[in-house]
N, C-alpha and C positions, 0 to 999 in steps of 0.2 A: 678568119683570123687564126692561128697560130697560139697556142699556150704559149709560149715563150713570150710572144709582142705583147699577147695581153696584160701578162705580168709585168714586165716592163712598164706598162704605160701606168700602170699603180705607184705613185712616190710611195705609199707603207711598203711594199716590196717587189721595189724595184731590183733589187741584186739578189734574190732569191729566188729565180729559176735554176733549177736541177736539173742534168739528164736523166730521165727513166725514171726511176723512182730513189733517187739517190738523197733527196732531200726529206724524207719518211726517217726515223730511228731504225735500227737494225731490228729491234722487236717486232716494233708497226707491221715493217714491212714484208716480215716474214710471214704474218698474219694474213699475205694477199697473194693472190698467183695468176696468171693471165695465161692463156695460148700460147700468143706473140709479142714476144715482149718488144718487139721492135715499134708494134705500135706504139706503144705508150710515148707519148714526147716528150715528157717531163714532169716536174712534179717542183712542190710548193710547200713550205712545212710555215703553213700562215701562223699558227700559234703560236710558232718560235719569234717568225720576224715581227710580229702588232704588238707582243707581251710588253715593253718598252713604252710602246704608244698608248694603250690600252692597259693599264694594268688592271687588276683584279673584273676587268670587263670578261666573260663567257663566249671566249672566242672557238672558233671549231681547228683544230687540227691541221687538213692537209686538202688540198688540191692538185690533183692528178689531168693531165692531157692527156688524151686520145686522139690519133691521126684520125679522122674522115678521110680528107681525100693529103696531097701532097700541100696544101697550102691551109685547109681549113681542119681546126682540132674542134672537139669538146672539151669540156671539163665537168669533173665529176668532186664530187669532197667529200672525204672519209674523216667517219672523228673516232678515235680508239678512245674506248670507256667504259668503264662499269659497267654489264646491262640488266641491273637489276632492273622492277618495277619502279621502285623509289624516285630512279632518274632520269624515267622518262621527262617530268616537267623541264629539267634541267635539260635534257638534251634540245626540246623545244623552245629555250631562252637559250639556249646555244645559236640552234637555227636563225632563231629570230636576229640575234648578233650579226651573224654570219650575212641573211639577207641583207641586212639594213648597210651593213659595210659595202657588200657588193655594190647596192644601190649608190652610196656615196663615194667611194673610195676607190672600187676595183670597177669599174662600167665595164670597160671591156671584157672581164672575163665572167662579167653577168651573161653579156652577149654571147658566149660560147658554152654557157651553163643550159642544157636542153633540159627541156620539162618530164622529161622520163624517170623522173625519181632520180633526179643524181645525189641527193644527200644518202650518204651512207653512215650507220653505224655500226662497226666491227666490236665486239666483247671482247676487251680486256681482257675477261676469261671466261667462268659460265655465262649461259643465257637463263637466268631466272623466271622468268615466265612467259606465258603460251600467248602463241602468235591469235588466240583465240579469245585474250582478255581484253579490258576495256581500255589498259592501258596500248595495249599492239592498235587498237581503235585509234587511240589520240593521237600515236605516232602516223598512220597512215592517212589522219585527216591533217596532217602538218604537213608531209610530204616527207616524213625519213624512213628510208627501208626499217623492216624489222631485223634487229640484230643477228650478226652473226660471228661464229669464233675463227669464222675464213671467209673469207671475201677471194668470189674468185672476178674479175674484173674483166667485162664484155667487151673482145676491142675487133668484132667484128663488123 
């Protein structure tokens, strides 16, 4: 399936496919750089379009497409945030949002969401602690990469 279809088939954001990564802020998206940008299929700036639906809920960010082949994408979600120690819990009650939505809301781009660590978080600005503490622990038993202040994006 396609990023594009799959958003589509979600009523919370349905008219919120973007080409390339046109749907990220200008800051976010500077924060990210690829090879080939022509993989990328599209992108998704969920936070903007659920805030309405979901208010004060701990929603993530952004979802990004990657071509696999001509017909089939992935999807990956980046959340830009603080990465202190502090928030890590919060980025885990982000996640857990994020899951539970997929699960109910978005199915199909659960369906194209691979188990390869696609939750990403990008630092807002510094990374305050080492990938060696017990917080980098909890994030990598949750499934979110360890922060970083560039995010370069796999789209081979």
């Amino acid at each position: 399936m396609r990023f594009q279809d799959a958003v589509a088939s979600s009523n919370d954001v349905r008219d919120c496919y973007r080409v390339g990564l046109q749907a990220l802020l200008e800051r976010d998206r500077n924060r990210l750089s690829c090879q080939d940008t022509r993989r990328i299929s599209g992108s998704l700036n969920l936070d903007a379009a659920v805030a309405g639906l979901y208010p004060g809920q701990p929603s993530w960010d952004y979802g990004i497409g990657i071509k696999k082949t001509e017909i089939k994408d992935k999807a990956i979600w980046v959340e830009v945030h603080p990465a202190d120690a502090n928030q890590v819990q919060k980025m885990i009650e982000k996640l857990a949002w994020l899951k539970n939505w997929l699960d109910n809301r978005g199915r199909d781009l659960m369906t194209i969401t691979e188990n390869d660590f696609p939750y990403v978080w990008v630092a807002s600005g510094r990374v305050s602690f080492q990938r060696t503490s017990p917080q980098a622990k909890r994030l990598a038993l949750a499934g979110i990469k360890f922060p970083r202040e560039h995010y370069h994006i796999e789209t081979r």
